[in-house]
N, C-alpha and C positions, 0 to 999 in steps of 0.2 A: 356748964353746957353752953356751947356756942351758939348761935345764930343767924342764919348768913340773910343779906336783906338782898333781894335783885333790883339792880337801880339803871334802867335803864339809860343808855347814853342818851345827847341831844338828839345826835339824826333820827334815831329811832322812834324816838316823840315827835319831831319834824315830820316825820314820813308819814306817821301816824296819823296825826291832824290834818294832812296834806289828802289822804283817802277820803278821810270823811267830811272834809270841806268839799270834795269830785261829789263823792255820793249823795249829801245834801244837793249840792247844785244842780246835780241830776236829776234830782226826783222834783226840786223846785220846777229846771227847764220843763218836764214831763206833767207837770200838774200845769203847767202854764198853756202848754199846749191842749192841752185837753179842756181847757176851758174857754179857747181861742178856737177848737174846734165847733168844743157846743152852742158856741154862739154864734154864730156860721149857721150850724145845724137850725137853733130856733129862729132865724133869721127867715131862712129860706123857707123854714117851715109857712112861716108869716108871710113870706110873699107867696107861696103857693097856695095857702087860701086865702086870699084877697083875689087873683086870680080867677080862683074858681066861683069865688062871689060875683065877679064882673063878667057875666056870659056874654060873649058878644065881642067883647073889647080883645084886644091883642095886649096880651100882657106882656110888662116887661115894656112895652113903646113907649116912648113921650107921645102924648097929645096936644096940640094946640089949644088953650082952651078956647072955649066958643065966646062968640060974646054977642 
């Protein structure tokens, strides 16, 4: 009884590897963003209540300090 084995050539392994090294880097690009977003996000969160802590004040201005 015979056996036949499927042995893929180079390119096809080449081409292979070639996808999923895109698709990692993709999802890497994508998780990177998203975390470059949320930090953006807690940022701003963080200056808009300091903001609303400082009634009065114009937020977001530089002040002179007094002296």
């Amino acid at each position: 009884m015979a056996v036949a084995f499927y042995i893929p050539d180079q390119a096809t392994l080449l081409r292979k590897a070639q996808e999923q090294e895109q698709q990692l880097l993709r999802l890497r690009h994508w998780q990177m963003a998203t975390m470059v977003l949320n930090t953006i996000r807690q940022m701003m969160d963080s200056t808009a209540s300091q903001c609303l802590q400082r009634a009065g004040r114009k937020c977001g201005k530089w002040r002179k300090p007094s002296q």
